[in-house]
mmCIF file of the protein (N, C-alpha, C, O) and its ligand, coordinates in Angstrom:
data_MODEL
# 
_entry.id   MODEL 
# 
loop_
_entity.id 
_entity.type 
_entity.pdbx_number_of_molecules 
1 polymer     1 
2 non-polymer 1 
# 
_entity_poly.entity_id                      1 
_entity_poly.type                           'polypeptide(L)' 
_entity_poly.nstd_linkage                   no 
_entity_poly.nstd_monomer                   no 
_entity_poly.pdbx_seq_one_letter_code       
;(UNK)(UNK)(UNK)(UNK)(UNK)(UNK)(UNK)(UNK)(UNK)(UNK)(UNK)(UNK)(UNK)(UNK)(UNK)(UNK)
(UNK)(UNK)(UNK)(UNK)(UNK)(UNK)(UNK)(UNK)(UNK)(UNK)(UNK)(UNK)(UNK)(UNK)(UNK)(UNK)
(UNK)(UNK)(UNK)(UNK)(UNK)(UNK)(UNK)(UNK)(UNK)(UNK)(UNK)(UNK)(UNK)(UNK)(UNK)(UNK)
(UNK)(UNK)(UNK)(UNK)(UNK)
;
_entity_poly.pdbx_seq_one_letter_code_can   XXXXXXXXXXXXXXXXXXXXXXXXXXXXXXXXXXXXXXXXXXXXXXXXXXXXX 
_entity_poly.pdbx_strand_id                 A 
# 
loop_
_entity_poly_seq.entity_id 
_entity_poly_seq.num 
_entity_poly_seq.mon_id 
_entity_poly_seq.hetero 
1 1  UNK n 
1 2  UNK n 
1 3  UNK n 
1 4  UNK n 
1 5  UNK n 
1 6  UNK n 
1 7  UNK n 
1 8  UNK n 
1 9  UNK n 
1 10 UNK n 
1 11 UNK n 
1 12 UNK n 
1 13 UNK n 
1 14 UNK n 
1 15 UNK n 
1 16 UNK n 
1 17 UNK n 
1 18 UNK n 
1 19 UNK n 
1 20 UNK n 
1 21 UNK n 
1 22 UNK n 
1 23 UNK n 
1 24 UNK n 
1 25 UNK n 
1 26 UNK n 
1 27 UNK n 
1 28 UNK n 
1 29 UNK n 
1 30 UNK n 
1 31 UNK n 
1 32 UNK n 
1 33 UNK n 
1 34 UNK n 
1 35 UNK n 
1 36 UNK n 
1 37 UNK n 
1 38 UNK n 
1 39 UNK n 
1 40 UNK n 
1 41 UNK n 
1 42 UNK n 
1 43 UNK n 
1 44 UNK n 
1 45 UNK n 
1 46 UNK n 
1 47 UNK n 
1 48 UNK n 
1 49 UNK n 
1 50 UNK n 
1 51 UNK n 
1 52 UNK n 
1 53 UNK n 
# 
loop_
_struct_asym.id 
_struct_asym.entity_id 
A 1 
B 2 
# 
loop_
_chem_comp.id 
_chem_comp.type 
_chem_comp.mon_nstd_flag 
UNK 'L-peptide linking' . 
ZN  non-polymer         . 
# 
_pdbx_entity_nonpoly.entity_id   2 
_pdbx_entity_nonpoly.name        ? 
_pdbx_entity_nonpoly.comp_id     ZN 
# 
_pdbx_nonpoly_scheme.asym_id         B 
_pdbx_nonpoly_scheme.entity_id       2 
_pdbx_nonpoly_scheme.mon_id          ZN 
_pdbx_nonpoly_scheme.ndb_seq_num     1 
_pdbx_nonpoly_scheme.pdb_seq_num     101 
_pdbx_nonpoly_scheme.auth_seq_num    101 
_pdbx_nonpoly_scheme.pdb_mon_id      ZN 
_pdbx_nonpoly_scheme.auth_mon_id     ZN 
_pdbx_nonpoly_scheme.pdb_strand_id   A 
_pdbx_nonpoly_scheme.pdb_ins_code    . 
# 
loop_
_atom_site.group_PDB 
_atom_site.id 
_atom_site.type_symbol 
_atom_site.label_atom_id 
_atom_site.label_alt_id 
_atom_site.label_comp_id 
_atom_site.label_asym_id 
_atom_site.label_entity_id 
_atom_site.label_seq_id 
_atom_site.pdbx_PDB_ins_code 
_atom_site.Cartn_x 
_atom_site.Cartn_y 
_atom_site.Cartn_z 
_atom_site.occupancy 
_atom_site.B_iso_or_equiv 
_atom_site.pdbx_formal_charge 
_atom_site.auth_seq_id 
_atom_site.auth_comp_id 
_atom_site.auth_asym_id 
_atom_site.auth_atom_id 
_atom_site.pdbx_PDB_model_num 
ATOM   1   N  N  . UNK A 1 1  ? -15.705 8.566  4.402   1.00 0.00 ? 1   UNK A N  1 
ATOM   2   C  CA . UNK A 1 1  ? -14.339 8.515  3.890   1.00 0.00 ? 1   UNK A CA 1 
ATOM   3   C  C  . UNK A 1 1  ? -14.260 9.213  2.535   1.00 0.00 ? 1   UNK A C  1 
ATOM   4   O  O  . UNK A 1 1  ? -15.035 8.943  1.617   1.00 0.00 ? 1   UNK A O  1 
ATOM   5   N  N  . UNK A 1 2  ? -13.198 10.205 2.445   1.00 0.00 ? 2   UNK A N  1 
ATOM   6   C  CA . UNK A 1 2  ? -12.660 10.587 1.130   1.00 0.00 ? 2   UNK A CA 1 
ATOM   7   C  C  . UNK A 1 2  ? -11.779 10.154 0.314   1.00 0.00 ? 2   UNK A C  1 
ATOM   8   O  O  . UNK A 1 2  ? -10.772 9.514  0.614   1.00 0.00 ? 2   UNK A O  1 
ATOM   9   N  N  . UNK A 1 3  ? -12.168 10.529 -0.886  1.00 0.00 ? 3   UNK A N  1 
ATOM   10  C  CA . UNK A 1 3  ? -10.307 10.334 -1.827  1.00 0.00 ? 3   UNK A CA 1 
ATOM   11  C  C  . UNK A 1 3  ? -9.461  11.142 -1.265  1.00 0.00 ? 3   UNK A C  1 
ATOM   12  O  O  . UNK A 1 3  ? -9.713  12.306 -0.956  1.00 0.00 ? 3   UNK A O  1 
ATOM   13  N  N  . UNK A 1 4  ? -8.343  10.531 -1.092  1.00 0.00 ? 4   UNK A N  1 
ATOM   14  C  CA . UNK A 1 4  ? -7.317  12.144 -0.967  1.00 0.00 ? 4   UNK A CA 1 
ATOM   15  C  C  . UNK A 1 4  ? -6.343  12.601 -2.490  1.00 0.00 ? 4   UNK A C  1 
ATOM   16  O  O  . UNK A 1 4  ? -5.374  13.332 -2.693  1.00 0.00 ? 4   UNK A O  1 
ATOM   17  N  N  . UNK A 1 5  ? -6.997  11.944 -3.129  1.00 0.00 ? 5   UNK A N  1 
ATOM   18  C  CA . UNK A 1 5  ? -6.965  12.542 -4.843  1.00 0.00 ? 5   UNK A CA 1 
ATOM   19  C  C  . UNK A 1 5  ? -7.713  13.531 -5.150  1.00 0.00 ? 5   UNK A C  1 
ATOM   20  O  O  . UNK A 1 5  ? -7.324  14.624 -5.563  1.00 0.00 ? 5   UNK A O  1 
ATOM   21  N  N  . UNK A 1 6  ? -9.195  13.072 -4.898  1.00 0.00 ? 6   UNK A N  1 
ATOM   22  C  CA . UNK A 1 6  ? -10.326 13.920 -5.813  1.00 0.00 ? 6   UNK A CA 1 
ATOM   23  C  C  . UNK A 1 6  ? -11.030 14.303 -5.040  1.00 0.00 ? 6   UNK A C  1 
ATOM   24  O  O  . UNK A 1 6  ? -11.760 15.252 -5.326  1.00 0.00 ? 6   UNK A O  1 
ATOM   25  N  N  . UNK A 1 7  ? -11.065 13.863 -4.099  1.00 0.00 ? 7   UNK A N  1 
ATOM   26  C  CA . UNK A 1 7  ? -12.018 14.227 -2.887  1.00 0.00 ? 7   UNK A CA 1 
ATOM   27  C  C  . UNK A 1 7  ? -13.237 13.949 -2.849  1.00 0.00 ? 7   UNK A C  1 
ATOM   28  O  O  . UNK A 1 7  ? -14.053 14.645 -2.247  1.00 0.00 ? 7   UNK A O  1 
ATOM   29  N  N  . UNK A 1 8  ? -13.489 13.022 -3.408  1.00 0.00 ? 8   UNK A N  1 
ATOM   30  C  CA . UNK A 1 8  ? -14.615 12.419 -3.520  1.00 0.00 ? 8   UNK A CA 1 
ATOM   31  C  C  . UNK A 1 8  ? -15.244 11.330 -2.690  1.00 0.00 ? 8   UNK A C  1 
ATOM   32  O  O  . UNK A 1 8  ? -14.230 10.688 -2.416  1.00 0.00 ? 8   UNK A O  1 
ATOM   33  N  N  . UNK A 1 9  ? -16.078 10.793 -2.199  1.00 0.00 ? 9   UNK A N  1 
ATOM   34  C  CA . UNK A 1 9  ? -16.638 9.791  -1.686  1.00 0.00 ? 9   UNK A CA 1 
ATOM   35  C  C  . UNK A 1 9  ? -16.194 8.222  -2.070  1.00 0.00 ? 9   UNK A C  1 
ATOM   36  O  O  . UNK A 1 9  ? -16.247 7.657  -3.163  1.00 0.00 ? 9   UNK A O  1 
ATOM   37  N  N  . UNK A 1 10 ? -15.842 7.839  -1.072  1.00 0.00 ? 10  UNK A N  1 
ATOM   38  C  CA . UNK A 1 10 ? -14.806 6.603  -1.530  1.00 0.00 ? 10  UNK A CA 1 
ATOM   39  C  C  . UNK A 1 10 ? -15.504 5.225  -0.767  1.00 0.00 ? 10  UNK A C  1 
ATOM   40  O  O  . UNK A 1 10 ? -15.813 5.209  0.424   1.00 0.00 ? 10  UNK A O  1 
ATOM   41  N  N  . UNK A 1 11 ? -15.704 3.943  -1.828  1.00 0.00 ? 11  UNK A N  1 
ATOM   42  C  CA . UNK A 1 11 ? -16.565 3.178  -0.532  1.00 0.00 ? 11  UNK A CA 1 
ATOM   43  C  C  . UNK A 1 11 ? -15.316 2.222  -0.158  1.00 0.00 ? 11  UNK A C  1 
ATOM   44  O  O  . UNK A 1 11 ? -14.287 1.860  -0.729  1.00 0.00 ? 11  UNK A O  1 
ATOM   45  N  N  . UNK A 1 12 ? -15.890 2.014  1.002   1.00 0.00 ? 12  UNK A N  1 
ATOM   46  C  CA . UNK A 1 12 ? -14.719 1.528  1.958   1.00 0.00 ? 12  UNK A CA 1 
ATOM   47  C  C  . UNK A 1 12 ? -14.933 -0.192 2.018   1.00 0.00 ? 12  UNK A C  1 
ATOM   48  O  O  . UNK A 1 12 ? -14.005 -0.968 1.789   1.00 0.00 ? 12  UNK A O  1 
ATOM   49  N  N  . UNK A 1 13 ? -15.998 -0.526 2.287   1.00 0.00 ? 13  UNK A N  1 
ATOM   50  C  CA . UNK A 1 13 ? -16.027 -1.888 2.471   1.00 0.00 ? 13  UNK A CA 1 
ATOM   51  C  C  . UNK A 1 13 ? -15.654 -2.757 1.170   1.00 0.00 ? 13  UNK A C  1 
ATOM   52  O  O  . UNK A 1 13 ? -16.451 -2.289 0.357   1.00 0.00 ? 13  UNK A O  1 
ATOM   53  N  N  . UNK A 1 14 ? -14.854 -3.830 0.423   1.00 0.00 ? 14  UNK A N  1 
ATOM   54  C  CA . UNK A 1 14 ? -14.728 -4.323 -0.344  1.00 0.00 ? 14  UNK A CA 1 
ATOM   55  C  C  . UNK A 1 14 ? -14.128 -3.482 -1.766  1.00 0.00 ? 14  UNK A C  1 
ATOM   56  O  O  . UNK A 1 14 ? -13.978 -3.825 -2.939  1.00 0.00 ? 14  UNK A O  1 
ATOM   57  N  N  . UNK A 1 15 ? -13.915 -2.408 -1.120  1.00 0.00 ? 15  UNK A N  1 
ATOM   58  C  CA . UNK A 1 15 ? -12.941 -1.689 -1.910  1.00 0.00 ? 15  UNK A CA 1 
ATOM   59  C  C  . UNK A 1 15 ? -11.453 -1.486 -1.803  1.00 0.00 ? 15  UNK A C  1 
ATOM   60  O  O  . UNK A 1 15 ? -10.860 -0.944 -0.870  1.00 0.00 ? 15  UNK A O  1 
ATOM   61  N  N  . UNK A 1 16 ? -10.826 -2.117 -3.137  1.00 0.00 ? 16  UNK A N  1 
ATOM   62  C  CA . UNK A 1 16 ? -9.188  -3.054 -2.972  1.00 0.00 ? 16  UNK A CA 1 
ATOM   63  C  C  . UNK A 1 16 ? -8.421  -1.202 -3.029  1.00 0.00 ? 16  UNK A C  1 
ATOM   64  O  O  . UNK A 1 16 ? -7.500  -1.017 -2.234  1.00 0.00 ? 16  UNK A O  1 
ATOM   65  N  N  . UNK A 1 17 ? -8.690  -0.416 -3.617  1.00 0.00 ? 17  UNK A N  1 
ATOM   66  C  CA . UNK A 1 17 ? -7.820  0.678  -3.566  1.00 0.00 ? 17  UNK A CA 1 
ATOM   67  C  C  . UNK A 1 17 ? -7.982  1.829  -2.408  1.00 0.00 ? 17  UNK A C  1 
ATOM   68  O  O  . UNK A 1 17 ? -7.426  2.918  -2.553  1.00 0.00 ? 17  UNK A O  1 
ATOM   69  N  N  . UNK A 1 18 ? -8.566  1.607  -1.554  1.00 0.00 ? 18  UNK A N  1 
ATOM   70  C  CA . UNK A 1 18 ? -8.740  2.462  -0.278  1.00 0.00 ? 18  UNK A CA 1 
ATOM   71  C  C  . UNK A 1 18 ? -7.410  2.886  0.567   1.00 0.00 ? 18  UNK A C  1 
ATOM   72  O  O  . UNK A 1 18 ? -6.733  2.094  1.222   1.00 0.00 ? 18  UNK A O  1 
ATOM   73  N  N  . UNK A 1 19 ? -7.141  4.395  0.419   1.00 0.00 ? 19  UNK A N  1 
ATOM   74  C  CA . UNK A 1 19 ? -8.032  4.981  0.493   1.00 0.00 ? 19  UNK A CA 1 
ATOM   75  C  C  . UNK A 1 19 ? -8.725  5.860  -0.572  1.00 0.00 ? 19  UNK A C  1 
ATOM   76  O  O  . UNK A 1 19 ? -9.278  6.941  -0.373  1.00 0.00 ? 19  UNK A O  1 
ATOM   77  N  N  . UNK A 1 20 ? -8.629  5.377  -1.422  1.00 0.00 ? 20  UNK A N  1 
ATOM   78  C  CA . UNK A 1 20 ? -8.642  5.896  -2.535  1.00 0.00 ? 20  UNK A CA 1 
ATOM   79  C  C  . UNK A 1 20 ? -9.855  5.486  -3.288  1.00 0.00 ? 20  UNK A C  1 
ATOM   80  O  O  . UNK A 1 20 ? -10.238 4.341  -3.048  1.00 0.00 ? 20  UNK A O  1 
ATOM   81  N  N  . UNK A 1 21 ? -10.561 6.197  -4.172  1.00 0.00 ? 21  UNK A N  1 
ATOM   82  C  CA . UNK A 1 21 ? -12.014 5.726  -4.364  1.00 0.00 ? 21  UNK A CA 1 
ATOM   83  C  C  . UNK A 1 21 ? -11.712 4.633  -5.816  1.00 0.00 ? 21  UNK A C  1 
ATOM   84  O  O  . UNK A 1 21 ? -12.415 3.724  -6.257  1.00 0.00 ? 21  UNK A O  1 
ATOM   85  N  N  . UNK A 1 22 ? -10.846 4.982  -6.127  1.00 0.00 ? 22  UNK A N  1 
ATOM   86  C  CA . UNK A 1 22 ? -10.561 3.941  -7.782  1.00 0.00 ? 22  UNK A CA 1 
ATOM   87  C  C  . UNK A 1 22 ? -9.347  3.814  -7.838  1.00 0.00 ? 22  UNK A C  1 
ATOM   88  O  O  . UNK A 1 22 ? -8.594  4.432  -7.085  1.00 0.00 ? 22  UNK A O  1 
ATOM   89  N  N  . UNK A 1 23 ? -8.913  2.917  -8.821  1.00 0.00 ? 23  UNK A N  1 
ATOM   90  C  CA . UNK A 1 23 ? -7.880  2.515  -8.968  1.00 0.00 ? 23  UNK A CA 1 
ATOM   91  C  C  . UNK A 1 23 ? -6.889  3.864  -9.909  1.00 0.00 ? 23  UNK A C  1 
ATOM   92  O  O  . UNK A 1 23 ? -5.718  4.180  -9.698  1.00 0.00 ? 23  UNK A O  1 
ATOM   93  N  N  . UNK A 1 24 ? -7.751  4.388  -10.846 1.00 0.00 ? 24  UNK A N  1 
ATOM   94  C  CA . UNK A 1 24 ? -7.087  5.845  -11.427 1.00 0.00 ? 24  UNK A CA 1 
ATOM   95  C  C  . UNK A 1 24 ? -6.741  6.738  -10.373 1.00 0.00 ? 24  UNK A C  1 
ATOM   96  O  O  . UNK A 1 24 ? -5.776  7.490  -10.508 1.00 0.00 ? 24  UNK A O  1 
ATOM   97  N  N  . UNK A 1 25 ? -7.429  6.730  -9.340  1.00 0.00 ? 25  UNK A N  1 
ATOM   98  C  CA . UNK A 1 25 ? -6.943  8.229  -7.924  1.00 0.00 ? 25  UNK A CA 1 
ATOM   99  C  C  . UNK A 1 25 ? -5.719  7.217  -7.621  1.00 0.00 ? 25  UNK A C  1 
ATOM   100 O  O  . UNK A 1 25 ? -4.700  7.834  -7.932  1.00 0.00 ? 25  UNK A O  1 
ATOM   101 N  N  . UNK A 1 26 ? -5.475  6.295  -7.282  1.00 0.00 ? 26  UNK A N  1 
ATOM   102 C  CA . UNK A 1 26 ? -4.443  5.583  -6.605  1.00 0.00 ? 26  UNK A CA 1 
ATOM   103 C  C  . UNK A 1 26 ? -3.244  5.639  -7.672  1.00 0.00 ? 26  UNK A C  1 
ATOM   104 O  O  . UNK A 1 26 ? -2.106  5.880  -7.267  1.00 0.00 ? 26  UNK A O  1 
ATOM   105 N  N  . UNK A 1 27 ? -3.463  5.444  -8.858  1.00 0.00 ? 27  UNK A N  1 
ATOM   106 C  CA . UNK A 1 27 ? -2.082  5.726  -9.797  1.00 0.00 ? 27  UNK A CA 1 
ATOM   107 C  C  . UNK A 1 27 ? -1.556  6.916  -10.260 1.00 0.00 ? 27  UNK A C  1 
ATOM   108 O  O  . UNK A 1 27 ? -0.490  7.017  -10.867 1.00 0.00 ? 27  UNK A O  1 
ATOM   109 N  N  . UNK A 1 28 ? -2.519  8.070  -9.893  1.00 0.00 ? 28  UNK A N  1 
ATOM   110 C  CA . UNK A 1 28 ? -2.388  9.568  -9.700  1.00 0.00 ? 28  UNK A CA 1 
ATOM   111 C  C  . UNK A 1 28 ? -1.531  9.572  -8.580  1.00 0.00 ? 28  UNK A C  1 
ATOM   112 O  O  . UNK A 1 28 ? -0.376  9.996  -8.596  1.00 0.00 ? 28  UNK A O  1 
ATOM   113 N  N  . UNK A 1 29 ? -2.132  9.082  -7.587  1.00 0.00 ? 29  UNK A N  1 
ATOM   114 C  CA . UNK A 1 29 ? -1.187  9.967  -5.977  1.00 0.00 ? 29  UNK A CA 1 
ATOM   115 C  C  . UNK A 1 29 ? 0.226   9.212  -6.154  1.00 0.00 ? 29  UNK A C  1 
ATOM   116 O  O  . UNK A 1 29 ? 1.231   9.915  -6.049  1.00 0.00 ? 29  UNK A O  1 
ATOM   117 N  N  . UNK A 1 30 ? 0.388   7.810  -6.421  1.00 0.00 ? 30  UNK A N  1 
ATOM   118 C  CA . UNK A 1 30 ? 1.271   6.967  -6.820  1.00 0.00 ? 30  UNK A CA 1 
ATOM   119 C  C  . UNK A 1 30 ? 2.206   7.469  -7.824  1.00 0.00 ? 30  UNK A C  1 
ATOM   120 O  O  . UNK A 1 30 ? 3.366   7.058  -7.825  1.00 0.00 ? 30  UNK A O  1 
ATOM   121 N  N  . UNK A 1 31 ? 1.716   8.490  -8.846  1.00 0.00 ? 31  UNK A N  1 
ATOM   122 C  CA . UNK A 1 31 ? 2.535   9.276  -9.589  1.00 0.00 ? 31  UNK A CA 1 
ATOM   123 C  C  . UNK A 1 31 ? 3.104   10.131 -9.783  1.00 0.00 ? 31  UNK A C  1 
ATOM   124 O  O  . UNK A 1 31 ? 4.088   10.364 -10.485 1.00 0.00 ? 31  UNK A O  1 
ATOM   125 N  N  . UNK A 1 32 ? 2.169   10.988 -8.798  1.00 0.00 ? 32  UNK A N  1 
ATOM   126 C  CA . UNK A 1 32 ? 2.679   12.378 -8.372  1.00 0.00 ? 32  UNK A CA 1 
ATOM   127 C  C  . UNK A 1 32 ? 4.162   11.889 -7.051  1.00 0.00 ? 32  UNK A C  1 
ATOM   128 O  O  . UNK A 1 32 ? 5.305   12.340 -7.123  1.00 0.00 ? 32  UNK A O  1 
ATOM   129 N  N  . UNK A 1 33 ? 3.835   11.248 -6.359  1.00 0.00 ? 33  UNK A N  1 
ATOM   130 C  CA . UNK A 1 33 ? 4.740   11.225 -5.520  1.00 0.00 ? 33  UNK A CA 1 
ATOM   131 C  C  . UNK A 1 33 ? 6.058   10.480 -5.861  1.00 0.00 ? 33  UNK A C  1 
ATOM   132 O  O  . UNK A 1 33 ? 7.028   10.514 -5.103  1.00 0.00 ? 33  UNK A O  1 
ATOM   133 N  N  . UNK A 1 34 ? 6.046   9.852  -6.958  1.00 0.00 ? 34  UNK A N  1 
ATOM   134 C  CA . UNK A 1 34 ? 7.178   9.430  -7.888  1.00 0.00 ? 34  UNK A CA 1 
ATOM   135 C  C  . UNK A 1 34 ? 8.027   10.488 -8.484  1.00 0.00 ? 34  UNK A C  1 
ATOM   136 O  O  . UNK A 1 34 ? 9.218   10.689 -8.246  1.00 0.00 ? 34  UNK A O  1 
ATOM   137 N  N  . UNK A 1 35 ? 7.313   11.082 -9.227  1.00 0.00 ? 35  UNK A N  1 
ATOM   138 C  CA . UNK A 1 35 ? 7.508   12.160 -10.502 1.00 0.00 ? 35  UNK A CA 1 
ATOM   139 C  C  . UNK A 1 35 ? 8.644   13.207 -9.218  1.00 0.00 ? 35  UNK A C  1 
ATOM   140 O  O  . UNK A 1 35 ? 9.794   13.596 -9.420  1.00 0.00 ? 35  UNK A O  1 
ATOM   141 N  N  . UNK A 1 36 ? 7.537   13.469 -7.601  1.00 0.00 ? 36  UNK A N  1 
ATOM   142 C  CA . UNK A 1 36 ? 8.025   14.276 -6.987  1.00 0.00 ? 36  UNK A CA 1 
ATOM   143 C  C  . UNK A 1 36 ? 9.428   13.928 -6.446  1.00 0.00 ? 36  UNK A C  1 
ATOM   144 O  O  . UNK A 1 36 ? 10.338  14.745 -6.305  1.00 0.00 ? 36  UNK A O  1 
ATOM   145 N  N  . UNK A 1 37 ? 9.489   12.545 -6.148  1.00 0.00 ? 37  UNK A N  1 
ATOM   146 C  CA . UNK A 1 37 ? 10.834  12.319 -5.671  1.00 0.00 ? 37  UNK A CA 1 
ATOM   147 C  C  . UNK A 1 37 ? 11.877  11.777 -6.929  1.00 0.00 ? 37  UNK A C  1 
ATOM   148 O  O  . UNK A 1 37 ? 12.964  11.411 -6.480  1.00 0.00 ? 37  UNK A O  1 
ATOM   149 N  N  . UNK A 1 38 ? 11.760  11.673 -8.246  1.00 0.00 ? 38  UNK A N  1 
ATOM   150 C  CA . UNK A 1 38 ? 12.593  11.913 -9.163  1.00 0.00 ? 38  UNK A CA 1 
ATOM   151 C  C  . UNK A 1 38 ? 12.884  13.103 -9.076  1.00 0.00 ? 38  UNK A C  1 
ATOM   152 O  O  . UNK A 1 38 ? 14.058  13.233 -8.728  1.00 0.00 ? 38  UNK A O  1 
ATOM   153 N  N  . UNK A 1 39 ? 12.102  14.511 -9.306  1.00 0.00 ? 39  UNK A N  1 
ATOM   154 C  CA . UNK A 1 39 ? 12.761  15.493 -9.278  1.00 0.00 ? 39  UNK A CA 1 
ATOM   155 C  C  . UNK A 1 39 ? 14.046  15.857 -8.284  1.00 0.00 ? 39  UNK A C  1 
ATOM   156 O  O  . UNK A 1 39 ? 15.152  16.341 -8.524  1.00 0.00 ? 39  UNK A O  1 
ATOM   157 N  N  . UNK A 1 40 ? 13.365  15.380 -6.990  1.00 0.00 ? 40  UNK A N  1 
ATOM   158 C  CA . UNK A 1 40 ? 14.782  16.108 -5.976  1.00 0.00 ? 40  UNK A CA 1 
ATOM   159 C  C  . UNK A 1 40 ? 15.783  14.682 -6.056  1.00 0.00 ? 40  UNK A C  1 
ATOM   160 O  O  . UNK A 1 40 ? 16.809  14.662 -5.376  1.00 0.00 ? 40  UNK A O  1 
ATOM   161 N  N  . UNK A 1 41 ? 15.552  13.935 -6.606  1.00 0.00 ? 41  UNK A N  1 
ATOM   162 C  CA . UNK A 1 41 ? 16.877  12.988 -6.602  1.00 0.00 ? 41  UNK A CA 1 
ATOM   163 C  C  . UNK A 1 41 ? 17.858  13.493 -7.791  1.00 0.00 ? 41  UNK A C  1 
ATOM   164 O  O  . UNK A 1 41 ? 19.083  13.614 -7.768  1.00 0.00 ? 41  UNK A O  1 
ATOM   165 N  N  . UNK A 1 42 ? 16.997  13.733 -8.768  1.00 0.00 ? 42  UNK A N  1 
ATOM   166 C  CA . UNK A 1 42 ? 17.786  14.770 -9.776  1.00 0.00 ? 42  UNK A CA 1 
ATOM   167 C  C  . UNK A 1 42 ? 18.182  15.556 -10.593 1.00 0.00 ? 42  UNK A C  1 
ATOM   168 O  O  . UNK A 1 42 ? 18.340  15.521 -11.813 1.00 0.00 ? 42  UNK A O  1 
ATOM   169 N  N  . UNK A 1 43 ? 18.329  16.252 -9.853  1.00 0.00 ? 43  UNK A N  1 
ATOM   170 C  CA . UNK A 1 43 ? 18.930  17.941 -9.784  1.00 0.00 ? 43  UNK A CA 1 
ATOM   171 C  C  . UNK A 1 43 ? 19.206  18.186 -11.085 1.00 0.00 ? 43  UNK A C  1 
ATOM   172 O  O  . UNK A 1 43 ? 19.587  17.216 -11.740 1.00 0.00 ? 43  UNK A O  1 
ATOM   173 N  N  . UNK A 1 44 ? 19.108  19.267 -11.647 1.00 0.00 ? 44  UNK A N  1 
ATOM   174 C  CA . UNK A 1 44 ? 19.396  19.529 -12.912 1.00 0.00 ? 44  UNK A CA 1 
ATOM   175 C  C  . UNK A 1 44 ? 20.506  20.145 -13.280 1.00 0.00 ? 44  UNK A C  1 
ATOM   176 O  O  . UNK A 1 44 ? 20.652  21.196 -12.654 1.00 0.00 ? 44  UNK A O  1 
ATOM   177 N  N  . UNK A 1 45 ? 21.551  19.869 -14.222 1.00 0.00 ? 45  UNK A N  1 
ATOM   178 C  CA . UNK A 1 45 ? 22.866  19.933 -13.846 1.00 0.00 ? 45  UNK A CA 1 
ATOM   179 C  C  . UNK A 1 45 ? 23.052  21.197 -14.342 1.00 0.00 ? 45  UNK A C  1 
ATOM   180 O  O  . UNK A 1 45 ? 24.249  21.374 -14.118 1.00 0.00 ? 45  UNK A O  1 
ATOM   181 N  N  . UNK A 1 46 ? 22.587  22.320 -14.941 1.00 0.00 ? 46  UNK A N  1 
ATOM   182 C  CA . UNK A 1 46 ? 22.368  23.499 -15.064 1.00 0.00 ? 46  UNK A CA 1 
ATOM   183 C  C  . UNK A 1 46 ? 22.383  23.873 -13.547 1.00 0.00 ? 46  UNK A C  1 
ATOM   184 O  O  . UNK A 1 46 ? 23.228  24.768 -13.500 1.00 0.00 ? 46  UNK A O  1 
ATOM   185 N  N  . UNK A 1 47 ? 22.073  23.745 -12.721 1.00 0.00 ? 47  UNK A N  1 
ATOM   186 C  CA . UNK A 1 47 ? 21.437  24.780 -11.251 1.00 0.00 ? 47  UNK A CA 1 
ATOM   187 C  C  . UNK A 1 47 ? 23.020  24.473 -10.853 1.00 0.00 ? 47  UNK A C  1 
ATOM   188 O  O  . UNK A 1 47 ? 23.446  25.448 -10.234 1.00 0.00 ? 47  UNK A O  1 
ATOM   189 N  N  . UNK A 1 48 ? 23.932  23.547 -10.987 1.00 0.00 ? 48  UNK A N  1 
ATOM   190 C  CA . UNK A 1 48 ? 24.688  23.286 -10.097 1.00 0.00 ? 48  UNK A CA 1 
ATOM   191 C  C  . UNK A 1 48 ? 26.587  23.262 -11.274 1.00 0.00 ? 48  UNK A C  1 
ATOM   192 O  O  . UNK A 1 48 ? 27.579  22.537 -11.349 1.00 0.00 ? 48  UNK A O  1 
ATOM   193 N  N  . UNK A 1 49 ? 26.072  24.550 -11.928 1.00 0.00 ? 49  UNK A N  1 
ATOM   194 C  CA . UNK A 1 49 ? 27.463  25.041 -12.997 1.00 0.00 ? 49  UNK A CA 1 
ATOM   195 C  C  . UNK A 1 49 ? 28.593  25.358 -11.757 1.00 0.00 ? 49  UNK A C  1 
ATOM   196 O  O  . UNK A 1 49 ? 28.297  25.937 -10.712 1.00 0.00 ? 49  UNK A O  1 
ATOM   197 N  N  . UNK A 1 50 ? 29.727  24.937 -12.045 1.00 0.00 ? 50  UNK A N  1 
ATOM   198 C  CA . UNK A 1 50 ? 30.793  25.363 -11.350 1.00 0.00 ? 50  UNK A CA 1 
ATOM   199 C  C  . UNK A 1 50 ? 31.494  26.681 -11.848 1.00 0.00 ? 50  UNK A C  1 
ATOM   200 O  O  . UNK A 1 50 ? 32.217  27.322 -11.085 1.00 0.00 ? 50  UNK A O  1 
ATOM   201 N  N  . UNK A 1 51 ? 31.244  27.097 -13.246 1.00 0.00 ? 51  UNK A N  1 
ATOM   202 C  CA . UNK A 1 51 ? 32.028  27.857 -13.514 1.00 0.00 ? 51  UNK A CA 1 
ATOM   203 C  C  . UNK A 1 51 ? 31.090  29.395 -13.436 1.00 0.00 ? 51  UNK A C  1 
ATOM   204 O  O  . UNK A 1 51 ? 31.511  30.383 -14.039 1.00 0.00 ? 51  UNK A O  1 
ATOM   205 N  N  . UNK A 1 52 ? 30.195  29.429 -12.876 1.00 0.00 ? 52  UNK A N  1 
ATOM   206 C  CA . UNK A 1 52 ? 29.072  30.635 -12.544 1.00 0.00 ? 52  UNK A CA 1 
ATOM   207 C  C  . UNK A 1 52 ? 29.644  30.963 -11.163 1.00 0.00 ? 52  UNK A C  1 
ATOM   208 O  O  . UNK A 1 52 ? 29.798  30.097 -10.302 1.00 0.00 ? 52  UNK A O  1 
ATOM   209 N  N  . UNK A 1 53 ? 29.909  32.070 -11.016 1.00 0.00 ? 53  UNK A N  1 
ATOM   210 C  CA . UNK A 1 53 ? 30.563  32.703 -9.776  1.00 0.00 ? 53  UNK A CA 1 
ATOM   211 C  C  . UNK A 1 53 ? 29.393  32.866 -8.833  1.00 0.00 ? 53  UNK A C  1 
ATOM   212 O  O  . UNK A 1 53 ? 29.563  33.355 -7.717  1.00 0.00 ? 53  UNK A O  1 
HETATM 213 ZN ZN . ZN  B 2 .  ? -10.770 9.570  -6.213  1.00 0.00 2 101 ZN  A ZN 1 
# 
């Protein structure tokens, strides 16, 4: 089994953050995929000027 953070070797038995090898890879992927869905929730109100033809 891998991280799918770091890619590293992850132990599986009695390990609480799996699949993830540590608890830091798990608040990484946990962050990135936050950070990622703040962005498209919102839009930056520059991209979306009404008065730009
Ligand atoms: Zn990791």
């Amino acid at each position: 089994m891998t991280c799918p953070t770091c890619g590293g070797p992850t132990p599986w038995s009695g390990n609480p953050h799996r699949p993830f090898c540590s608890l830091t890879c798990r608040l990484i992927d946990l962050g990135g995929w936050l950070d990622e869905r703040y962005r498209i929730a919102s839009p930056r109100p520059e991209d979306d000027d009404p008065n730009v033809p």
